[in-house]
C-alpha positions, 0 to 999 in steps of 0.5 A: 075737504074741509078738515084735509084744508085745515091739515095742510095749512096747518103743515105750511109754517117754514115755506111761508116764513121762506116767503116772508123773508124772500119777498122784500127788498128782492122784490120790491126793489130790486125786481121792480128796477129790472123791470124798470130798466129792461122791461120782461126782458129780465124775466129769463134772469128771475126764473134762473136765480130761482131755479139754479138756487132751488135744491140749495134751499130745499136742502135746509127743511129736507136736512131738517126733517130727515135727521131731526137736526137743523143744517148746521149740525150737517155743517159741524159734521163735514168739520168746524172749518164748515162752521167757522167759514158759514160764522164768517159769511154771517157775521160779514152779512148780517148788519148789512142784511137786516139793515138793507130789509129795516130801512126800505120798511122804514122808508115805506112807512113814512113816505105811507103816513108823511111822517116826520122820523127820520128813516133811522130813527123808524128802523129803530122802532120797527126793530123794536116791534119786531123783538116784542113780537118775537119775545112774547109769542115766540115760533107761533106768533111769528109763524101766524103773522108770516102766514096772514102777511104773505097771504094778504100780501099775495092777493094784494100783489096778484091784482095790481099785477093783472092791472099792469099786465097791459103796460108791461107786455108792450115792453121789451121782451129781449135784453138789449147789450147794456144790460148784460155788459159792464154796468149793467152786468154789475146790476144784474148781480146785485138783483140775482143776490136776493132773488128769491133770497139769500143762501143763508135762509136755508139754514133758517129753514131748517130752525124754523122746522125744528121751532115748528115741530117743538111747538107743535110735539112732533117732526114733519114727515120730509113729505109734508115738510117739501110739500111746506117748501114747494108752495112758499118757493113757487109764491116767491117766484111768482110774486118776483115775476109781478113785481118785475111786471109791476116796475115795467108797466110803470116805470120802463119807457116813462123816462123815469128815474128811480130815486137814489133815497130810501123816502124818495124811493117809496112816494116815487113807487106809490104815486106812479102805480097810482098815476098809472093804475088808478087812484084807488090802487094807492092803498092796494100798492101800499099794503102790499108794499109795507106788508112784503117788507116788514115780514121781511124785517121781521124773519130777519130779525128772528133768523140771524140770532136764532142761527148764531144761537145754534152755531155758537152751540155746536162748535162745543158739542152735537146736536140733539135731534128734535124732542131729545131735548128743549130748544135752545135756539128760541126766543126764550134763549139769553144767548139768543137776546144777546145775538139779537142786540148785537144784530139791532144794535150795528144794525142802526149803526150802519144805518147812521153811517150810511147816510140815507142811501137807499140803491147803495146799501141794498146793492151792498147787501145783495152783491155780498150775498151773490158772492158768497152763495156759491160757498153756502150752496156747497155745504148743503149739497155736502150736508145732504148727501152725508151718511146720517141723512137716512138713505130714503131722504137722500138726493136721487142722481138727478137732484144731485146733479142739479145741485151741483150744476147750480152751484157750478153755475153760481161759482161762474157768475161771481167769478165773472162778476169779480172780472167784470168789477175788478178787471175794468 
């Protein structure tokens, strides 16, 4: 058993990468305030986003593992307006994307240690630990640190859950009209945007395959590679759900209110899990708390230049697939390091103007992202099911149509966001 063990953990690269980006700011914040506000009420609306999301994500390492080309060589071949649309949904996400992930990382850090930085000033330095990492160990240490962080992160979270259960099973277990009624529907988009993660992460997924397999000197079967997927998307989901379990055991019915400040937020989470769990979770909850969100910080920061790096390639020219020739979307790559200061850079500058407000600079970047999923999901399904993908790794008729009625359902909710917030 032990050597089939090794095999299989050594297979799991880009699912546990997909957890470490997904498990973050959606979970942390963004979970733990539904349960906050509409105790496991709001657990129907996790299960949903994760389950209306599900084939959209999977396409990316499918994608990858079948045709040996990352999905955006799929973008390129259904025509450059696929590019230039996916170029426009990036470039108009990822300042406030990597911002968002950087500055609750930040904010944890310091509330953590009491230290004196300020938080923009601490997203800086995370940043620039973030690049070390990714520039002297590259795919493999990032892979290593995500799989460590996720794991640890797991265990961490799976205790503190079983402590809360009690709490949070006293609370509501049917949504009340205010939560899926004006304010609250606003609310309850800004929480599906995220969760498990962004659209875009697909496209990072199927890289990252293709990182692994030139690391490593050969592509995954798409067995192995969907079997890497299922057991990082089934982790987001689950640690979503303690989350939620989390933010209703100690906040809902406590008539507390969650800080608007990114600082104020994270000594307000530690210390009520404290008061209500017992002292001695404080350093369980922290760890937990800093570990979600600086791997999420940390793939951000490697998936948005290594995309870029790809995209701007293929509006010139197609793809090779993978072993054809060296990667050219690594962290090796010049272009890459310039995609990647540009990212740091309006990053930080965001976070300057911005001003410190934690509830609205992440409700920004999820919101953007909830409208702009509908889109990204449609080009995968249009990808996958293209002719280059060989005929046994296609989509069956079921998978088809559960593609399409999630997208279907995803187009439905923005437009009904877009009536609720523009049509008074």
């Amino acid at each position: 058993m032990r050597p089939r063990l090794a095999r299989t953990l050594k297979a799991l690269g880009p699912g546990v990468l997909f957890a470490g980006t997904a498990v973050g700011v959606s979970h942390l914040v963004q979970a733990t305030r539904a349960g906050a506000s509409g105790g496991l009420a709001l657990a129907g609306v996790i299960v949903l986003a994760h389950v209306m999301k599900y084939p959209a994500f999977r396409f990316g390492p499918q994608y990858a593992a079948a045709t040996g080309t990352s999905m955006l060589e799929g973008y390129r071949r259904r025509g450059r307006w696929a590019l230039g649309l996916y170029a426009a949904l990036t470039v108009g996400t990822m300042f406030t994307v990597q911002a968002a992930v950087t500055f609750v990382t930040a904010a944890l850090l310091i509330a953590f240690f009491d230290l004196g930085l300020s938080p923009v000033t601490m997203s800086a330095l995370l940043l620039a630990l973030s690049y070390g990492i990714l520039r002297v160990g590259r795919f493999p240490w990032l892979d290593a640190f995500i799989k460590v962080a996720v794991g640890a992160l797991t265990v961490a979270t799976l205790i503190a859950t079983a402590l809360a259960l009690p709490g949070a099973l006293e609370t509501a277990w049917v949504p009340s009209p205010a939560l899926v009624a004006g304010a609250g529907a606003l609310s309850l988009a800004a929480l599906v945007g995220w969760m498990p993660s962004a659209i875009d992460v697909s496209i990072w997924q199927s890289l990252w395959v293709l990182a692994k397999a030139e690391a490593e000197g050969s592509l995954p079967t798409v067995r192995a590679s969907l079997l890497d997927f299922h057991v990082g998307y089934l982790t987001t989901a689950l640690l979503a759900l303690c989350f939620l379990v989390l933010g209703a055991s100690v906040f809902a019915g406590g008539g507390v209110e969650l800080a608007a400040s990114a600082p104020a937020f994270a000594a307000q989470l530690v210390d009520l899990y404290a008061r209500q769990l017992g002292a001695f979770s404080r350093p369980l909850i922290a760890a937990a708390a800093f570990l979600a969100m600086f791997s999420t910080t940390l793939t951000v920061a490697d998936g948005f230049p290594r995309a870029l790096t790809v995209l701007a390639r293929r509006f010139r020219d197609p793809e090779h697939p993978a072993g054809a020739r060296p990667s050219q979307a690594e962290p090796r790559a010049p272009r890459y390091w310039t995609f990647a200061m540009l990212l740091g850079t309006g990053s930080l500058a965001l976070l300057a103007f911005a001003g410190g407000s934690l509830r609205q600079l992440v409700d920004l970047a999820t919101t953007l992202s909830f409208l702009t999923a509908p889109a990204l999901a449609a080009l995968n399904h249009r990808a996958m099911t293209g002719p280059e993908v060989p005929r046994g790794a296609t989509p069956g008729p079921a998978l088809r149509a559960f593609s399409l009625a999630g997208i279907a359902l995803q187009a439905l909710f923005a437009v009904a966001y877009l009536a609720i917030r523009f049509g008074g």
